[in-house]
Phi, psi and omega in degrees: 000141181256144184268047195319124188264137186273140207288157175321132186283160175258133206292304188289340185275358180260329157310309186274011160260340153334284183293278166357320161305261205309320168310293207266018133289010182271281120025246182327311228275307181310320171298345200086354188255049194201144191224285205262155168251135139258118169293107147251102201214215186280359193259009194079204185283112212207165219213097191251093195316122161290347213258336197305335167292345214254313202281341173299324185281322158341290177335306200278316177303328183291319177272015173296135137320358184228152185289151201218123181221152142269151188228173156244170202303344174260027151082031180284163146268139183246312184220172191186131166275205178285315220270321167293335165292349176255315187317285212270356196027055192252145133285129219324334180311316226264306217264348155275124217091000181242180196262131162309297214323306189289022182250001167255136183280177185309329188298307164292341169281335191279322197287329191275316181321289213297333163309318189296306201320325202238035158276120185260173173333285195301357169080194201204132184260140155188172185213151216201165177279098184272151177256129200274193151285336165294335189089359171253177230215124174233172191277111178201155205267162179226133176222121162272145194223113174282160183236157186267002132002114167242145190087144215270023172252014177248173177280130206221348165201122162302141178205123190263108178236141191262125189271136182255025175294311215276294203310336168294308189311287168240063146320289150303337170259331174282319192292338195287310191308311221275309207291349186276321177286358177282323173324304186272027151263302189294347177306298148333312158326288186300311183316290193358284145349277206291304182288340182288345192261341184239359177234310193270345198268330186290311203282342180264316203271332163272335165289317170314303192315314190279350152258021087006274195283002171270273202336278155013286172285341172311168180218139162344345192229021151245029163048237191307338179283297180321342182253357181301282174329320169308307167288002186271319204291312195308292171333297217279349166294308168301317184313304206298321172292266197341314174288327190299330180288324165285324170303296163020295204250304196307327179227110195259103182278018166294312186288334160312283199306280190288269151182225183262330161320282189297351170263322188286313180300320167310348228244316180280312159275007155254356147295318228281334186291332194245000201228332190077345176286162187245158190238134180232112181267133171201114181278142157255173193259128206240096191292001172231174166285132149309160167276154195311315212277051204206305213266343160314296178304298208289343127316336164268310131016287181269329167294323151318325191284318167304340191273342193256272136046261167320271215294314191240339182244007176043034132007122120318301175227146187222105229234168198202085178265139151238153195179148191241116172281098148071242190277010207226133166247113164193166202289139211223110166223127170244171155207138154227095210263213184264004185065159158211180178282090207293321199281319200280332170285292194325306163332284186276348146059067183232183128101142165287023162235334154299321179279262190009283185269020170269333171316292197290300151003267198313295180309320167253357165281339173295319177259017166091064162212205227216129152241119152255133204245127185243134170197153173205125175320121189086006188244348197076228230192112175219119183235172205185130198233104175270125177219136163282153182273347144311112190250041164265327160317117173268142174277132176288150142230000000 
């Protein structure tokens, strides 16, 4: 009887299913559809997470302080940590897979179109109110990134968002100090005034009368003394206007009485009388008075923008609009003078027109509004002052 022997494996049909093997864990491992390898070698058995970069970034992402999201191109969520699910105080089951959008007021869904639409590489910061599961509303900035995702079941845009309560808070406590300290400056202001107008303007005003009266008594033939005095009454006449023009300026009690129309037109002819550039006023009709510290700033305001004007911009013309935008009131002063560069000044923060408009900067920032400044060498000069009349109204920025 024979005995049959099983014939030898054959060596190359075992290499190529070996590589067949391997080709496709290979495969697999490139697709994603393998989280571990298990190694058996001289060290035993060992077991290697393909996913560990993937779960460190997770990792990292989860202890961020900011809300961290991915979308599809139709504001769906694809991914959301923790930290944003407390922002909205929703639980993460819930906020993944829903639509962002209903987490915005209308005002922020209009802020999010015009950013996508006209979003570039380098992404885009703005910032909007989100809406909680409570129904309040928080503050915080959002900065977006389109991602290179196709199709409306991939991810297409990133987004990191941050709460801006502490920075509104003290946002707010810096603005409460600027308004006390603009207080206690106009208080000082108004003393000044009140000695100058009731101590230093009489002490002037007696002295004219008694070179007033040497003049007088001199007679033609004593010549030079006589015209001396004369020119002392004259002096002591420009002192006593100059000064009644800075008490004036320090407390405008026009703006007290009449209101702010009538200070600003005051305020515009009498640069335009001393100075010769012309002020073009122009109102729209405001059926109540503003508040005080509102018709206070855009006086003061416009006296600076003049004070800068005189001084720096050799000007022709200077023009002055008020006029009320919905919730906003506002102020408009252009010339066209010699311009300067807005980046390099601001870059260098120097100078008496740097403290100037950082001045007027500070005056609308206090009562929750926006100064903006437009300039270019050789085009003049345009600023523009927004303020609510409301200070629960927020300034888009």
């Amino acid at each position: 009887m024979k005995i049959a022997r099983p014939k030898p494996p054959d060596d190359r049909a075992e290499l190529d299913a070996r590589l067949l093997e391997a080709e496709a864990a290979l495969r697999a491992i490139r697709n994603g559809d393998v989280d571990a390898v298990v190694v058996t070698g001289r060290k035993g058995t060992q077991v290697f997470a393909l996913g560990d970069a993937k779960n460190d970034y997770r990792a990292l992402i989860e202890s961020m302080n900011e809300g961290a999201l991915t979308l599809t191109a139709d504001k769906m969520i694809l991914y959301a940590n923790q930290c944003f699910a407390k922002m909205v105080k929703y639980p993460l089951e819930k906020v993944i897979g829903g639509d962002f959008r209903r987490f915005l007021s209308p005002g922020g869904l209009e802020v999010l179109d015009l950013r996508l639409e006209r979003l570039e590489g380098s992404g885009a910061k703005f910032q909007v109110l989100l809406t909680t599961s409570n129904g309040s509303q928080t503050p915080v900035q959002v900065s977006i990134r389109r991602l290179a995702g196709n199709g409306a079941t991939r991810a297409t845009i990133s987004m990191v968002v941050t709460d801006m309560t502490e920075v509104r808070r003290t946002e707010e406590m810096l603005r409460a100090l600027t308004h006390r300290v603009v207080q206690a400056q106009e208080a000082e202001r108004g003393r000044v005034a009140f000695e100058l107008h009731d101590n230093i303007t009489q002490l002037i005003c007696a002295s004219l009368f008694r070179s007033q009266a040497l003049a007088d008594k001199l007679s033609p033939r004593d010549g030079s003394t006589k015209n001396d005095a004369i020119k002392l009454r004259e002096m002591l006449c420009k002192t006593a206007e100059e000064v009644e023009r800075i008490s004036h300026n320090l407390g405008p009690n026009v703006l007290e009485h009449l209101g702010l129309v009538a200070a600003l037109g005051d305020a515009g002819t009498e640069f335009e009388n001393r100075t010769g550039v012309s002020v073009k006023l122009v109102c729209t009709l405001l059926t109540t008075r503003l508040s005080n510290d509102i018709e206070l700033a855009f006086f003061r305001i416009l006296q600076e923008a003049l004070r800068n004007v005189e001084k720096h911009a050799s000007a022709q013309h200077v023009g002055v609009r008020l006029s009320r935008q919905g919730e906003f009131v506002q102020l408009m002063i252009n010339d066209d003078g010699i311009g300067f560069d807005v980046d390099r000044r601001h870059a260098k923060r120097s100078g008496r027109a740097s403290l100037g408009l950082l001045s007027m900067s500070e005056r609308a920032s206090c009562l929750g509004g926006t100064l903006k400044l437009r300039s270019n060498r050789r085009s003049g000069t345009e600023i523009e002052v927004l303020v609510p009349l409301n200070r629960k109204v927020a300034v888009a920025v």
